[in-house]
N, C-alpha and C positions, 0 to 999 in steps of 0.2 A: 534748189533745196532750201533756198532762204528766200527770206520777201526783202528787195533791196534798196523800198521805200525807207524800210527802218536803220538802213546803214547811213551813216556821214558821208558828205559829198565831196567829191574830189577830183579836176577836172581830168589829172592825169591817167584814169581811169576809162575813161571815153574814149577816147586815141585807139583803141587796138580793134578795130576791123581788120575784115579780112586782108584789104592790102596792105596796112602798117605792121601787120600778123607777120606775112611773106617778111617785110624788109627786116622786122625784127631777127627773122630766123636766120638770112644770110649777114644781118650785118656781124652776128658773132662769129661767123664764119669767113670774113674777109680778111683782110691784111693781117701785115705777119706781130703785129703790138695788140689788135683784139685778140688772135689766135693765143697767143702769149699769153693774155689778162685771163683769156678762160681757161687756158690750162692750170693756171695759177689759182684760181677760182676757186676749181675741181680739187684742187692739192688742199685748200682748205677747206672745203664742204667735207674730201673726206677722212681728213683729220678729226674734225667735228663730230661725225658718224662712230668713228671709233671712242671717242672721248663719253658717248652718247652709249656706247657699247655693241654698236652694228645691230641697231634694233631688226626685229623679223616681221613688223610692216610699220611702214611709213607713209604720211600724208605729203605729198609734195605740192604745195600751195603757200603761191599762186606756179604753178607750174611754168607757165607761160608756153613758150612752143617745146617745150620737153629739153632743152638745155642739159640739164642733171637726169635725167634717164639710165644714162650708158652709163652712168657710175653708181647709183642705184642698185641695177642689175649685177655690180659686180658681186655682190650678196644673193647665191645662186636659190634661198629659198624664202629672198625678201619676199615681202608680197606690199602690192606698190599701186596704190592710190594716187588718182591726179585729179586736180582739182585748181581753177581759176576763176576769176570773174570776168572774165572776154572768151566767150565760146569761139571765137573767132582765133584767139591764141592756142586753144587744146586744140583742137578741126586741124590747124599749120601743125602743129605737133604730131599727131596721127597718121595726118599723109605724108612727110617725110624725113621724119625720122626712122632708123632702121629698123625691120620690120620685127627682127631677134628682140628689141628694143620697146618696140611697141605691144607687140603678144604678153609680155612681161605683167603691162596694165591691169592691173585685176578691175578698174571700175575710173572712168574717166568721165567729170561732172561739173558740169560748173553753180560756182556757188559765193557767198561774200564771206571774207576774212573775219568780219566784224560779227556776222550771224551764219555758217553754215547749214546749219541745220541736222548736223549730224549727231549723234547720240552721244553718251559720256563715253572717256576712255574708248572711243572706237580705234583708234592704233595707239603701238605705243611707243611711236614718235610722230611729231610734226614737221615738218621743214619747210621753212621759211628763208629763203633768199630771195634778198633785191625786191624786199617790201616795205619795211618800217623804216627805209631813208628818205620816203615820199609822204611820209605820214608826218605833219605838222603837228598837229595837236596832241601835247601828253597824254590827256583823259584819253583820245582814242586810239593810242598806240594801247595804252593799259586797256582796253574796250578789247581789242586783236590779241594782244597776250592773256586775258580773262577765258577768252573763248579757246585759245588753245590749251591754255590749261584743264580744261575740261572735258575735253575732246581726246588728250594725249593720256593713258596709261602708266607712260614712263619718264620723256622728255620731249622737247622742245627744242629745233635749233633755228635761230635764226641770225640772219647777218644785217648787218647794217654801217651809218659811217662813224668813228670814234673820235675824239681827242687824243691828244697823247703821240702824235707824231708827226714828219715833215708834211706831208701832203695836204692833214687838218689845218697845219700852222699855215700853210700857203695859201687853203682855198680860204680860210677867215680873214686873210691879210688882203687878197680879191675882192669876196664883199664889201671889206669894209672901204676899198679902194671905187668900187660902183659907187656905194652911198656917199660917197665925197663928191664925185664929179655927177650924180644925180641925182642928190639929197634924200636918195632910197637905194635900196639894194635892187630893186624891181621887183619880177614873180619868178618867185622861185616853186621848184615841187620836189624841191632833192634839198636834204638836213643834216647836218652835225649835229652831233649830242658830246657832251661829256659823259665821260664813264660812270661816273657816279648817278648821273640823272637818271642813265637809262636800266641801271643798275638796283637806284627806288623804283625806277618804274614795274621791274620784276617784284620787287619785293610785292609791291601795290597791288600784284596781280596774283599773288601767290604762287609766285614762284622762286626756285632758287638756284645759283650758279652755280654750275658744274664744273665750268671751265670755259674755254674758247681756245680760238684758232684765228691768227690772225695771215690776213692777204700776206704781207711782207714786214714786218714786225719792226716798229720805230720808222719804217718809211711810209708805208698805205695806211689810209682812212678805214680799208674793210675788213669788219672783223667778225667771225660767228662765233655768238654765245650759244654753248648746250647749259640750258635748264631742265629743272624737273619741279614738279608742281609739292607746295611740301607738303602735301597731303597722305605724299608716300613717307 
């Protein structure tokens, strides 16, 4: 639905073929500390939804292999858009996830963050997890938040990693530990923000906080902000 010459390049974004698709999909489902994190996950995504007002359709993008489906549908007349840039992660998603689960899908597409191609205000919410902590460059995090505000009616949620608690303080105390004994941190494709950065970075985009929901609050990095675009 979008031309994806005109999107910023990213390599982490190439990875999701079919088989990296499959691994994705069980590795959330394996031991009992993933099981744990995505249960935990789920508790904030739908804190988030409610804080957001349990919108009655939602874009869930990048979907990935449908992850957040089943909690989606707990909103018995959501109506539920899917949408990634790895046709290969929606395809893992479709064939199995449950099937209650998938019928739910009113329209499953893939498309880029950056430029979808979908119309103004077509839902009115977005939902955004486990995208913008891969996104390096400020202008095209605000580029991703532009485009959802545009697209969202109502609000916006998305998660990402924060300052402000033990986990932040440790993975920056890491880096800065690589770049001593390697005079670089190496390649990264997963980012810290402070609060405040990401916080203009809404502003930048037009939009405004609603609230958030945080993983475990003063211990985890993940946190979902609900926005709304202030146009409302």
């Amino acid at each position: 639905m979008s031309n994806p010459d005109q999107s910023p390049h990213y390599e982490f974004a190439e990875k999701y073929d079919p088989e990296h698709a499959r691994e994705y999909f069980d590795k959330h489902g394996s031991g009992f500390w993933r099981r744990l994190s995505t249960w935990r996950e789920i508790g904030m995504a739908r804190k988030a939804l409610r804080i957001a007002g349990n919108p009655k359709s939602v874009l869930d993008l990048p979907c990935g292999t449908g992850r957040f489906w089943a909690l989606l549908c707990e909103q018995p007349d959501r109506k539920i858009y899917a949408a990634d840039n790895s046709q290969a992660m929606i395809d893992t998603g479709l064939q199995l996830r449950p099937p209650e689960a998938v019928a739910r899908i009113a329209q499953a597409f893939q498309c880029s963050a950056f430029s979808t191609g979908l119309p103004d205000d077509f839902v009115e919410c977005v939902f955004c997890i486990r995208l913008l902590h891969h996104i390096q460059k400020s202008e095209d995090r605000i580029r991703i938040l532009k485009e959802f505000a545009r697209i969202s009616s109502g609000t916006v949620i998305v998660s990402l990693w924060v300052d402000g608690n033990f986990r932040a303080w440790r993975h920056r105390r890491k880096q800065e530990r690589k770049a001593r004994l390697r005079g670089t941190s190496g390649p990264r494709d997963r980012f810290l923000l402070r609060q405040e950065e990401i916080e203009a970075e809404f502003a930048a985009a037009g939009l405004e906080v609603v609230g958030h929901a945080d993983f475990l609050k003063y211990w985890d990095k993940w946190r979902a902000y609900v926005v709304r675009p202030t146009k409302n």
